[in-house]
Structure formats: structure tokens, C-alpha cells
C-alpha positions as CSV (number, residue, x, y, z in Angstrom):
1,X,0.0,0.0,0.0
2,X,1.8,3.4,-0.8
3,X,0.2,6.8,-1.1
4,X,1.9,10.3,-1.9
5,X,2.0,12.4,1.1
6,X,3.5,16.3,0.8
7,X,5.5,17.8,4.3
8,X,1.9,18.9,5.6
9,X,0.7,15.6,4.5
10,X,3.3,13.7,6.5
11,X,3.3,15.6,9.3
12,X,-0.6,15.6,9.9
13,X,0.4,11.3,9.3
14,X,2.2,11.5,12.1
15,X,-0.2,12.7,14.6
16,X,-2.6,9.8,14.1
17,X,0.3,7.6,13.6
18,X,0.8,4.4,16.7
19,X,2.2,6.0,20.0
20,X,4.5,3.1,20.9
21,X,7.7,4.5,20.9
22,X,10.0,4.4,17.6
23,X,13.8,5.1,17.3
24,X,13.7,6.6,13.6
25,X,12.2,9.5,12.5
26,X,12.2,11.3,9.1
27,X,13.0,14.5,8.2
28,X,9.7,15.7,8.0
29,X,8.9,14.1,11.3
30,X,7.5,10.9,10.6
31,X,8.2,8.4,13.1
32,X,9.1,5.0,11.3
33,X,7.7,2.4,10.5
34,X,4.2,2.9,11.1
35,X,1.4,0.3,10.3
36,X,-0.3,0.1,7.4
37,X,-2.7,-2.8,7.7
38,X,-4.3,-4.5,5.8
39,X,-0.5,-5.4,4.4
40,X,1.3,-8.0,6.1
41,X,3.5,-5.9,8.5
42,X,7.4,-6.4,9.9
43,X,6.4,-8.0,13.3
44,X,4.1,-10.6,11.2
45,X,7.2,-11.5,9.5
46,X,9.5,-11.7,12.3
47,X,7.4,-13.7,14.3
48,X,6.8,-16.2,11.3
49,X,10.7,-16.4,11.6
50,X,10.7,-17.0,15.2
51,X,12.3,-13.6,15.6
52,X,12.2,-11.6,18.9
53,X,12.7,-8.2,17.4
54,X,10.6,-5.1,18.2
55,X,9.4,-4.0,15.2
56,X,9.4,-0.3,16.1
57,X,12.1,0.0,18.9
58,X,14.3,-2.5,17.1
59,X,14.7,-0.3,13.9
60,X,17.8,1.5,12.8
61,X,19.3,3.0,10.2
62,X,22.9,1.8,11.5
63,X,25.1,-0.6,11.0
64,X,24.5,0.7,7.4
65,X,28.0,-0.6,6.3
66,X,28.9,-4.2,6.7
67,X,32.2,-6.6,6.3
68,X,31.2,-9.5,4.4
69,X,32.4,-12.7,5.6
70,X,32.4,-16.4,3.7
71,X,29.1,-18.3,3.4
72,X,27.3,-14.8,2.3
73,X,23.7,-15.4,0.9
74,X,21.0,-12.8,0.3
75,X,17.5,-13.7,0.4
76,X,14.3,-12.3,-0.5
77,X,11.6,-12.9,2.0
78,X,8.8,-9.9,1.7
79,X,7.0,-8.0,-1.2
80,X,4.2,-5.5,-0.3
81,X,4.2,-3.6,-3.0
82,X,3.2,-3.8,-6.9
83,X,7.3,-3.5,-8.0
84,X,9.7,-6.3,-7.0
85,X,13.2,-4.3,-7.1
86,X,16.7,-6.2,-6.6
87,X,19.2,-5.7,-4.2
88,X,23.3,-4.6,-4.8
89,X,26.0,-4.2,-3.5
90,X,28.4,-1.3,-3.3
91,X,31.7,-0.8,-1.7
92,X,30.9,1.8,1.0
93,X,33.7,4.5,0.4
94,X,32.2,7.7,1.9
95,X,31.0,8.6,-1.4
96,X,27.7,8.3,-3.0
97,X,28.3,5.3,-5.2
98,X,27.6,5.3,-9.4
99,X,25.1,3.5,-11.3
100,X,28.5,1.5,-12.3
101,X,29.6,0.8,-8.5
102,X,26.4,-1.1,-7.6
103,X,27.0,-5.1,-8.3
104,X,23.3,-6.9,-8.7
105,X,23.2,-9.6,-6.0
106,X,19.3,-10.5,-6.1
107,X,17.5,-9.4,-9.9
108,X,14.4,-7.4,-10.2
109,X,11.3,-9.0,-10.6
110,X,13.1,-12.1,-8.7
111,X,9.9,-13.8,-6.8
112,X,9.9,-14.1,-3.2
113,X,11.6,-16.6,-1.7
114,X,14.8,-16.0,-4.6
115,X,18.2,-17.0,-2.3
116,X,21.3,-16.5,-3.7
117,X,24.5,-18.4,-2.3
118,X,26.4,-18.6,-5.4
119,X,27.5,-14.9,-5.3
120,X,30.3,-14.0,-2.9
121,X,31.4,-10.8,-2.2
122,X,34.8,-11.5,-1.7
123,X,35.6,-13.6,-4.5
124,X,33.7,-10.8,-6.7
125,X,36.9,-8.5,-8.5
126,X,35.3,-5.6,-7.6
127,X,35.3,-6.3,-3.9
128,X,38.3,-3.8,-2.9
129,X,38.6,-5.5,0.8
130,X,36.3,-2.9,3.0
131,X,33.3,-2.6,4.2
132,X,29.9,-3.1,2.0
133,X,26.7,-1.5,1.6
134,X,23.6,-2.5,-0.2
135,X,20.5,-0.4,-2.3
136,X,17.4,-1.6,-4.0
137,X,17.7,-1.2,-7.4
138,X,15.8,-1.6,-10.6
139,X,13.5,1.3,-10.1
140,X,14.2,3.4,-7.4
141,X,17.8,3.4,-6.2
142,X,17.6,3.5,-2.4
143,X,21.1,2.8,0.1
144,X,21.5,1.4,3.4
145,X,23.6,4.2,4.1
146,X,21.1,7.3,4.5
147,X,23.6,9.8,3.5
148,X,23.3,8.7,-0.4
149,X,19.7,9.4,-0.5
150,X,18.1,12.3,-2.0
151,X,18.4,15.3,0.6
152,X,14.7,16.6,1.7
153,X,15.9,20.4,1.4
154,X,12.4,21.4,2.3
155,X,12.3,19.6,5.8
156,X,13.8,21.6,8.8
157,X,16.7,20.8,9.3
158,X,17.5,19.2,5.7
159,X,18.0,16.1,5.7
160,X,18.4,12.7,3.8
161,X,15.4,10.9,3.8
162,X,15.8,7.3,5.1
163,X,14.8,4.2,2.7
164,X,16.2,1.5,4.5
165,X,15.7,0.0,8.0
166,X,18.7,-2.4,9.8
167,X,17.0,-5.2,12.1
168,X,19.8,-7.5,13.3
169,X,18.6,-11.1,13.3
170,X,17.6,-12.9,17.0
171,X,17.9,-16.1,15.4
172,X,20.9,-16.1,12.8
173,X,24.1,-15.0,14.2
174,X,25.4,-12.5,11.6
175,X,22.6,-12.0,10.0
176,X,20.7,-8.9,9.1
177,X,16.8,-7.6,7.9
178,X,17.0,-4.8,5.2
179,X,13.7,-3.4,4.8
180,X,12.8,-0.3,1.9
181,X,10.4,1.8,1.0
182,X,10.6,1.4,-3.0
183,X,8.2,5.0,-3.7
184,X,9.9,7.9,-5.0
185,X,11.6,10.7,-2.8
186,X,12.6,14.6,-3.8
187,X,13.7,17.7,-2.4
188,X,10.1,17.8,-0.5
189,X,8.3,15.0,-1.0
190,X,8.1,11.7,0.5
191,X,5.7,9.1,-1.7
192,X,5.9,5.9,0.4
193,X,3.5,5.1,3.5
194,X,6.4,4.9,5.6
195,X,5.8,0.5,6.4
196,X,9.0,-0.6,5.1
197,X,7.6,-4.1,4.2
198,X,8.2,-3.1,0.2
199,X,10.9,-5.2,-0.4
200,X,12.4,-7.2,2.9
201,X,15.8,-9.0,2.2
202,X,17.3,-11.2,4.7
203,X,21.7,-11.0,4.8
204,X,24.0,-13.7,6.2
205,X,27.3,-13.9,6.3
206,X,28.2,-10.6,7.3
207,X,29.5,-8.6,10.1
208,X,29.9,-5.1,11.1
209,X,33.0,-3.2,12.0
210,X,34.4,-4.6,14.6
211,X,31.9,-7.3,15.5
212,X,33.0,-11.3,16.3
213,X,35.6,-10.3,18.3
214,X,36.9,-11.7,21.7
215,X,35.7,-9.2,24.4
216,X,35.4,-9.7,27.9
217,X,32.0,-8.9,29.8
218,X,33.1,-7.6,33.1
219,X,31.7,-10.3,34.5
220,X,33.2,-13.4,36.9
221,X,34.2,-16.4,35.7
222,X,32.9,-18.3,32.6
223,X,30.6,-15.5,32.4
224,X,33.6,-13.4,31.4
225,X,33.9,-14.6,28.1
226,X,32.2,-12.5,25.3
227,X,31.9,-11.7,21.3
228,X,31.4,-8.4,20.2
229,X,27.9,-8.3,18.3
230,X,26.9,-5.1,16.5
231,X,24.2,-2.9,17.9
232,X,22.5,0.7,16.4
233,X,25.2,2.5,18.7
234,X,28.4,0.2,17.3
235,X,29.2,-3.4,18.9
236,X,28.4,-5.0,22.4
237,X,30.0,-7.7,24.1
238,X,27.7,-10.7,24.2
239,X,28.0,-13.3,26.9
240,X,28.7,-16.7,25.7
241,X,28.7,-18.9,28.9
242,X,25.4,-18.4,31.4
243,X,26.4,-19.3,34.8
244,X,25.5,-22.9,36.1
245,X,23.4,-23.6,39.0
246,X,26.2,-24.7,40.8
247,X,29.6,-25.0,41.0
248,X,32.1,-28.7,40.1
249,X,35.9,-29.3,40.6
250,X,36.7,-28.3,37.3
251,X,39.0,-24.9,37.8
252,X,36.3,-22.6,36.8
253,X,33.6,-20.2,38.0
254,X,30.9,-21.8,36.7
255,X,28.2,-19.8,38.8
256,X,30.0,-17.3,37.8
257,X,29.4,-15.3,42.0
258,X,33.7,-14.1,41.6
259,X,34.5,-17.3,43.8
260,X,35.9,-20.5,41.9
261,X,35.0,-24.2,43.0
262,X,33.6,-23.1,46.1
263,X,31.6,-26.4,47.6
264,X,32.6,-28.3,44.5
265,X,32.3,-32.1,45.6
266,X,35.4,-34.3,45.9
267,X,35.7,-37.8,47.6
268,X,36.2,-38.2,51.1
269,X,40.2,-38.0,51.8
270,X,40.6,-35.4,48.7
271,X,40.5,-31.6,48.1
272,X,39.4,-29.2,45.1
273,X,42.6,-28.1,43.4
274,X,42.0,-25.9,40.6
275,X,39.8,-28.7,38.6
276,X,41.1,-31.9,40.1
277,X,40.1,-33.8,42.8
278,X,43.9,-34.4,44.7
279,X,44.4,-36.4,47.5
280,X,44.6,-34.2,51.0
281,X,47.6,-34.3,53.0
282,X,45.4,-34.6,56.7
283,X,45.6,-38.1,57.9
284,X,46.6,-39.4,54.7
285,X,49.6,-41.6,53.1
286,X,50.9,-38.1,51.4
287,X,52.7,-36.2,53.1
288,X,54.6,-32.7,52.9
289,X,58.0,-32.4,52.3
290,X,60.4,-29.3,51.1
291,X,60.0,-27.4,54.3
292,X,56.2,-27.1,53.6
293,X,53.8,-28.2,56.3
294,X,50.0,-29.0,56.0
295,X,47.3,-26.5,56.3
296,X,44.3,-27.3,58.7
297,X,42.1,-28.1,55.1
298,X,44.7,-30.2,53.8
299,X,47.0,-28.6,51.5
300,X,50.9,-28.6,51.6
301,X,52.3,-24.6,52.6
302,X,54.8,-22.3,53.7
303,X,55.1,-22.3,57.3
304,X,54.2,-18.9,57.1
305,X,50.9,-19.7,55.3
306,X,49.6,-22.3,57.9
307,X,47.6,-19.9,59.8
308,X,46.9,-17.5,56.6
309,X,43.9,-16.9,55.1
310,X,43.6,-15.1,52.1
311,X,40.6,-12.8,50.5
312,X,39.2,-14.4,47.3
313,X,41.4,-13.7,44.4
314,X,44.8,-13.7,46.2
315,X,47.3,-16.0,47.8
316,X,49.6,-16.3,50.1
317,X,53.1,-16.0,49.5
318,X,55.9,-15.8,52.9
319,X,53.4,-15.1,54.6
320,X,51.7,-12.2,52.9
321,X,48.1,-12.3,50.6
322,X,49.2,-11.2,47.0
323,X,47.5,-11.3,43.1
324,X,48.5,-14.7,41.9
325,X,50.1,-12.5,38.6
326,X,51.7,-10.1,41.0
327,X,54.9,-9.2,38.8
328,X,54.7,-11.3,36.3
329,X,55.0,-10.8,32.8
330,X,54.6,-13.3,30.4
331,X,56.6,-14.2,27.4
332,X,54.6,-13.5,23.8
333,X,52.0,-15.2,23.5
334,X,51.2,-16.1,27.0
335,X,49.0,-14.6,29.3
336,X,49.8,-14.8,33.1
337,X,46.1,-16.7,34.6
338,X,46.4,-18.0,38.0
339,X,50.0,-17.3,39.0
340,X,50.8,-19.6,35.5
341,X,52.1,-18.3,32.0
342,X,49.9,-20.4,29.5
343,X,48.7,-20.1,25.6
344,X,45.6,-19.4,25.3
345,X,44.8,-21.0,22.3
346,X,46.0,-24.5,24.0
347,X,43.9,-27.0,23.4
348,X,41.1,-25.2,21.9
349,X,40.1,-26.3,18.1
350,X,38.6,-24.2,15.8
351,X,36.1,-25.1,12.7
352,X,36.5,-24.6,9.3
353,X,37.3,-21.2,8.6
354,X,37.7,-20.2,11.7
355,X,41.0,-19.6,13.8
356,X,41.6,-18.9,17.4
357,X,42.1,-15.6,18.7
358,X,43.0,-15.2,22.9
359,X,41.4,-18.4,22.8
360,X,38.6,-17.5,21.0
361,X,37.3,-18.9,17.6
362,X,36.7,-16.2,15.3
363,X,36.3,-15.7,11.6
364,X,39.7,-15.9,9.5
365,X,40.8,-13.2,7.6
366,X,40.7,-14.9,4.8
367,X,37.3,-14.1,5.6
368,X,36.9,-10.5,7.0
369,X,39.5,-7.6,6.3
370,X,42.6,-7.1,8.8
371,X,42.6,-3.6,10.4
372,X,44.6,-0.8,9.1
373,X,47.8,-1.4,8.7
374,X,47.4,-5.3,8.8
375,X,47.1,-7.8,6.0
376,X,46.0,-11.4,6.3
377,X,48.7,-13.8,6.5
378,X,47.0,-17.0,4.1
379,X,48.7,-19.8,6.2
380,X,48.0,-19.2,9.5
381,X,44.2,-17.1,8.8
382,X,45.6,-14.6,11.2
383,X,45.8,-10.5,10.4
384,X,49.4,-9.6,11.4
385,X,51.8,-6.3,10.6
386,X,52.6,-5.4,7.2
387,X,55.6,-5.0,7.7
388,X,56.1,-9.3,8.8
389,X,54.7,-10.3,5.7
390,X,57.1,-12.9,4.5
391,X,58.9,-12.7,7.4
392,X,59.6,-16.3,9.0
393,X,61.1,-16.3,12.6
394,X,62.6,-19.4,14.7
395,X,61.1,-21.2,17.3
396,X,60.9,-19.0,20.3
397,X,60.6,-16.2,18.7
398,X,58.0,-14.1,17.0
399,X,57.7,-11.1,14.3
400,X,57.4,-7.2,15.4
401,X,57.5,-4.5,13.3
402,X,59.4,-6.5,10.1
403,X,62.0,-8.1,13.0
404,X,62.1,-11.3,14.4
405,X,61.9,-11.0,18.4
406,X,62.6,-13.5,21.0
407,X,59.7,-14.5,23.1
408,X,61.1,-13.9,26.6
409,X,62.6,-10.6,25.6
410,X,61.2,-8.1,29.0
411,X,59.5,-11.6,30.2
412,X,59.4,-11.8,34.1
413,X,58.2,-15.5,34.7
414,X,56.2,-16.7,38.3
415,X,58.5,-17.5,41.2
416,X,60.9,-20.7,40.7
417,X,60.7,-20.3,36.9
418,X,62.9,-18.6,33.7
419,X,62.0,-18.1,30.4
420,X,63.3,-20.6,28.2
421,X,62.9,-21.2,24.4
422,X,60.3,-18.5,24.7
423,X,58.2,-20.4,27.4
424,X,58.2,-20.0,31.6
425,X,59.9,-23.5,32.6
426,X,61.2,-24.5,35.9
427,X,64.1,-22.8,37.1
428,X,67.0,-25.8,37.2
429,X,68.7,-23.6,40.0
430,X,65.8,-24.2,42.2
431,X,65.3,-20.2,43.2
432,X,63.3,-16.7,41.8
433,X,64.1,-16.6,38.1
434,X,61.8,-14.9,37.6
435,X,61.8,-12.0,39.7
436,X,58.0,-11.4,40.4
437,X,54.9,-13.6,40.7
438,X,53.1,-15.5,43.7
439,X,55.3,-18.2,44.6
440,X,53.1,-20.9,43.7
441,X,55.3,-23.6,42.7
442,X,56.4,-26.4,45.1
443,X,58.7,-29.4,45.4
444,X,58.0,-32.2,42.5
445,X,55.1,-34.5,43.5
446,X,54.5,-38.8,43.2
447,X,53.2,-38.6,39.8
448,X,49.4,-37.8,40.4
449,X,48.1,-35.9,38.0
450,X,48.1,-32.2,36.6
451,X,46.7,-29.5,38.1
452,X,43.8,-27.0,36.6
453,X,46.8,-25.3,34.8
454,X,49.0,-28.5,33.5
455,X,51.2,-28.3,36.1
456,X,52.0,-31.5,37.8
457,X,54.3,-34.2,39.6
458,X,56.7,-36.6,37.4
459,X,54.9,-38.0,34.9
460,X,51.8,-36.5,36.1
461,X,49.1,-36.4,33.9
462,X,47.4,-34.0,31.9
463,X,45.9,-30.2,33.3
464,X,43.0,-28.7,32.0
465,X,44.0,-26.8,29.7
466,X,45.7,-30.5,28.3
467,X,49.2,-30.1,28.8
468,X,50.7,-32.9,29.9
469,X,53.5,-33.3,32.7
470,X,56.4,-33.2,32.8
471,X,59.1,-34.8,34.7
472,X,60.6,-32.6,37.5
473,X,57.9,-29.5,37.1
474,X,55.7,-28.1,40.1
475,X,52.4,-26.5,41.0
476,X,51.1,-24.2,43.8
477,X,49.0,-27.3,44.1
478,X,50.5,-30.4,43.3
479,X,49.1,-34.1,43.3
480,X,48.4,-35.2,47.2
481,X,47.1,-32.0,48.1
482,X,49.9,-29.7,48.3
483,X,49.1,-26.5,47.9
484,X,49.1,-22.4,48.9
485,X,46.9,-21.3,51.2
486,X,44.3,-19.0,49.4
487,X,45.1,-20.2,46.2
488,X,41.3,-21.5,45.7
489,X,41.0,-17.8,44.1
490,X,38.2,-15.9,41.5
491,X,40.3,-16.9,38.8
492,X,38.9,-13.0,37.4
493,X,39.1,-13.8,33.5
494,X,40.7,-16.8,34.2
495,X,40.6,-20.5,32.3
496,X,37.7,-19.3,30.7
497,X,39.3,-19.0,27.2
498,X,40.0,-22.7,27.6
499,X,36.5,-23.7,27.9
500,X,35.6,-21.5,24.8
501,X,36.5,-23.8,22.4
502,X,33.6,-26.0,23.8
503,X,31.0,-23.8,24.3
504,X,31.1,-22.3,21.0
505,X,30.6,-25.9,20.1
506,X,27.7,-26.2,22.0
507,X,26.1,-23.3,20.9
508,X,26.4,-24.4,17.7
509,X,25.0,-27.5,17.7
510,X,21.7,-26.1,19.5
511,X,21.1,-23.9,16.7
């Protein structure tokens, strides 16, 4: 349904207009996108698709300008008016594209239901690597991007009017609603009714700027771990773990309350450390040795630490609560979690077209651009520095700024360690290599197995995070219970990249 409505028109439009609240408005003043029964309306189509979008409150005109990523298909899924336009695609360059810039993607006249998933954006040689836009075309040429629409000079202020509406999809990660009006626009007049259900096509495959990115939520525990999802103001962090009911010996906040393994169940004789069950030293077989004496809930400490106890998030080191990464500084790429320099891509595997990034799977860049100053290095699907393209560096070592660099250059490993080869190893001289961190490493153990962090007795077996032991290393909590007191801490960020790998998995499947 589409009438032709003048500025006084319009306005008077808007006063009998619905009240619910809208977050668009045209220049004249039209608050968008109104109903215009009998037609089959936006929220009848999104709740056909299972879609929890707003209809009103949910509309944008932003993200207008999209990276397209591999698997892109455009589909066309509503017509409510007498001409079936196409849809194009333009590289979004700040300019107001040409008739010539605009590459078909869906042809006009194309009945509903048309899909296409033969046309990539990427492989298409006119693709110049940056973000995307798309118009309606075969009649009226309308944009995403308001700014290349015909200016309403009459409307005060002047402005563009806006043809296109941006619903992000509920349903389909990725995935975007681009909704016209196909009537014709001028200087001061505005021929469509304003319903946007002219010509509805549904987008996958693409992201904007900045969006499937590792983030972190600010929240405890597994609940920390985020991707950034783009919103009408730019991109939020999206939670990718809820918290459990409760918590299990498994090295994680899984209730996600800033307090890890708290109550988790072990058998009787054995003790929570950081994911394993580990025998206690109390009454038991195991006993302490080193110097180290046993703690009242049967872990192996300093003597200064018997009668310590820490505040969540802390440990105790000669005697004194400390940050378990305290002065530590990891060699590249490790991140210091829990006292212990680790990778945090260990362990985790990625799908198809996907690598891991701070041990998160996200899209390679063989499918979405590198930033400025970055280009997309084809063998490992990472974006790294221009200036290391080519640039092969021995083990130990990694590329900055065109150079190779060694990995523990300005590294400061946890107490009892050194950098070696580029990693934090045992220190063969059996005192502070490295200078800083929360003295959480103890005398070798009887073989039990790793802890939470891979760190175990000889021939211990593997951690969490599936690194297996190795003779002669330690723990702040090794196999039969020995352990620093207050080392049970809110592991603030911690372990849960190493559980991503997993729940992405997860959350794929129940799609």
C-alpha cells in the first residue's frame, strides 16, 4: 500500500500515527515504521521467523556498512508492494556510489523466496577489501547508508530521507533484515507510506566493523567470556557462557558469583585443586615435604601460610596475601592466569574457517578484512603487521614491526621459573628466576596428576588446559594435596578461554 504524502501531509500522518515508541524518524517528522494494515506488517514476519525483534524499537538505520564474511547469501523474504526491485552491492567508500559501482546480488522482478549463495562478495573483482553497503535497485535506487539518499531540502533541518531500515537477526548469528520503501523521494516529497515491508531481504554472512571479536563482559568467571555483536550504537559484548546452577571441581567459575570451585564435591580424603580432585595431606599416606607443612584443610604450605587466610582472588606467598600475577610478565603469546604463564589458544580447536584468537574462535581473515595497517597472512588465517609479511622467525621467537623478536625478551616469569625457548619453565637452579609472581610452585610431586593449569608431579598427567607433565615441574598445588593457602581464588578472567572452544561448540549445535 503506498500513497503520496507532501510535508503537511506527512506531518498531519504523524499525529494519528501508533504511540508506541519508535527510534527513527524522518525528516519531515515521521516516526518509522508505522502500520499500514491490511498489508502483512514487519512483526508478522519476524514472528513467522521466530524472531524476537521489536518492530518499532528495534529499527535502525545503522550498522548501514557491513564486512562481508564467507558463506554470504542474500535472500528475498517480503514484497508488499506492486514492483519487485533487486538488491546490490556497493563498496561503502564515503562517497555516494555510481550506477556502475552497484554489483546486482538479487535481480528485479526475482519472486519471493529468490536466495542466492552462489555470489560472494569476496571472491567478486570488484570487492576492494572494506566494508559493504547495499541499495534496492531496478526502479528506485535506495542505500542502506542514508547519507546517499536524496536530501529533503524542504524539511527543517535538511536532511536525507531514510529508505532503508537495519533489524539484526535474533535467530541467525550474523545476520541482518533490510527493509525499503521502493516510492519515490525529492527535495520535498516523500511518496511511500512509511511501512517498510516493500521489499524485505534477509543478509548472512556478514559482520559489522568490529563485531565477532573476543571481548570480555566484566563479569566473573565463565561468564567473562564474550563476542562483540553489533548494535545501532556500534558493537556489544555478548556473553557466551550463562552461569551454572552450581559449581564442580573443574577450575572454573561456573556460577560465575567471583568465587571459583567453592563447595565443589570431591571424595572423602581429597580436596578441590584448581579442577582436580587431589588427595589431601590430613591423615593421609601423602605427606609434605620441602619445608612445607600442612594447612588445617589439607594442603601442603609455607610455614608462614599455615595460619593464613587469604581474601578471594589472592594467595599467600611468605606469609603475605598477593594477586597470583603479581609481577609477572609473560613471554609472547602467553597470558599470566592464575599465577601460570599459558597459551591461550592450547587445546582449543577451531572449525572450518575459523582460527583462534585469545582463545577465541573467530572468523579468519581470509574471511573478513585485517585492520589498518594489517594484512591477512593465508597460512596461518591470522591478520598480522605489514611489515612481517614474508617474514619467518625461529622457534621462540616471534615477528614485530618486520624483526624477528625472541619471546622472553622483557619476560618476568612466576616464582621458581625462567624463560626458556620462549616459554616459563622450571628454574634448574631451584630459586626466583623470575623475579616477580606468587610463589606458587612447590617441590616435584608422586606422579598424580596435573593441576587445573597443566602443572604437575613426574609423569603426572594432563591439566585442564591439556598439557601434559612433565618430569621434575611443580604447582602451587600439586598431586596429594599440596598446595598455597588461598590459592582456591576468582580466577577474574581466568581458564575461561579454555572452555571457549567447547561452548562455541555447544552453541552451535543447538542452533
Amino acid at each position: 500500500m503506498r500513497f503520496t504524502t507532501t510535508l503537511a501531509a506527512s506531518l498531519a500522518l504523524l499525529a494519528i500515527t501508533t504511540t508506541a515508541a519508535a527510534t527513527v524518524t524522518e525528516p519531515n517528522g515521521l516516526a518509522v515504521p508505522i502500520d499500514s494494515s491490511p498489508e502483512v506488517q514487519l512483526y508478522t514476519l519476524f514472528t513467522e521467523r521466530g524472531e524476537s525483534i521489536n518492530w518499532q524499537t528495534d529499527a535502525h538505520t545503522t550498522p548501514n556498512a557491513f564486512s562481508p564474511l564467507c558463506g554470504f547469501t542474500a535472500t528475498y523474504v517480503l514484497n508488499q508492494a506492486g514492483s519487485h526491485f533487486g538488491l546490490a552491492w556497493y563498496n561503502d567508500t564515503g562517497v555516494t556510489p555510481a550506477a556502475s559501482d552497484l554489483h546486482q546480488l538479487v535481480a528485479a522482478n526475482s519472486p519471493v523466496g529468490t536466495s542466492f549463495t552462489g555470489t560472494v562478495i569476496r571472491s567478486d573483482p570488484s570487492y576492494t577489501g572494506g566494508l559493504v553497503g547495499f541499495a534496492l535497485i531496478g526502479g528506485e535506487t535506495h542505500y542502506t547508508n542514508p547519507a546517499y539518499d536524496t536530501l529533503c531540502s524542504g524539511c527543517t533541518p535538511p536532511a536525507p530521507w531514510i529508505t532503508a531500515l537495519m533489524y539484526a537477526s535474533t535467530v541467525t548469528p550474523s545476520a541482518y533484515y533490510i527493509c525499503f520503501e521502493d516510492g519515490s523521494t525529492s527535495a520535498t516529497t516523500w511518496n511511500n507510506d512509511g511501512d517498510f515491508n516493500d521489499d524485505v531481504y534477509f543478509v548472512t554472512g556478514i559482520s559489522c566493523l568490529g563485531g565477532g571479536q573476543p571481548c570480555d563482559t566484566g563479569k566473573p568467571g565463565i561468564c567473562a567470556a564474550g563476542l562483540t555483536q553489533c548494535s545501532a550504537t556500534g558493537t556489544t559484548c555478548t556473553e557466551l557462557n550463562p552461569p551454572a546452577a552450581s559449581e564442580t571441581c573443574n577450575g572454573l567459575d561456573d556460577n560465575c558469583n567471583g568465587t571459583t570451585d567453592e563447595g565443589a564435591p570431591c571424595p572423602t580424603g581429597y580436596v578441590c585443586d584448581k579442577g582436580t580432585c587431589v588427595a589431601a595431606c590430613l591423615g593421609g599416606e601423602f605427606q609434605c615435604s620441602g619445608g612445607l607443612v600442612c594447612s588445617s584443610d589439607g594442603y601442603c604450605v609455607e610455614p608462614d601460610c599455615a595460619s593464613v587466610t587469604c581474601p578471594s582472588g589472592t594467595v599467600c606467598v611468605s606469609g603475605l596475601c598477593k594477586a597470583p600475577c603479581d609481577g609477572v610478565t609473560c613471554p609472547y603469546p602467553e597470558v599470566c592466569r592464575v599465577g601460570t604463564c599459558l597459551d591461550p589458544c592450547a587445546g582449543v580447536t577451531c572449525d572450518t574457517g575459523q582460527v583462534c584468537s585469545s582463545g577465541i574462535c573467530i572468523a579468519s581473515c581470509a574471511c573478513q578484512p585485517c585492520a589498518t595497517g594489517n594484512v591477512c597472512d593465508a597460512t596461518s588465517g591470522q591478520c598480522i603487521e605489514a611489515a612481517c609479511q614474508g617474514v619467518t622467525c625461529p622457534a621462540g621467537s616471534h615477528c614485530a614491526s618486520g624483526t624477528c623478536a625472541d619471546n622472553c625478551a622483557g619476560a618476568v616469569c612466576p616464582t621458581g621459573q625462567a624463560c626458556q625457548g620462549g616459554v616459563c619453565v622450571a628454574s634448574t637452579a631451584g630459586v626466583d628466576a623470575g623475579g616477580g609472581g606468587p610463589g606458587l610452585t612447590l617441590p616435584t610431586g608422586d606422579g598424580g596428576g596435573g593441576t587445573g593449569l597443566g602443572g604437575s608431579g613426574d609423569d603426572g598427567g594432563a591439566g585442564a588446559n591439556g598439557a601434559s607433565g612433565t618430569s621434575g615441574s611443580s604447582s602451587s598445588k600439586g598431586a596429594c594435596g599440596c598446595a598455597t593457602v588461598g590459592a582456591r581464588t576468582e580466577y577474574r578472567g581466568a581458564l575461561w578461554m579454555l572452555a571457549l572452544g567447547l561452548a562455541i561448540a555447544r552453541r552451535r549445535r543447538a542452533r
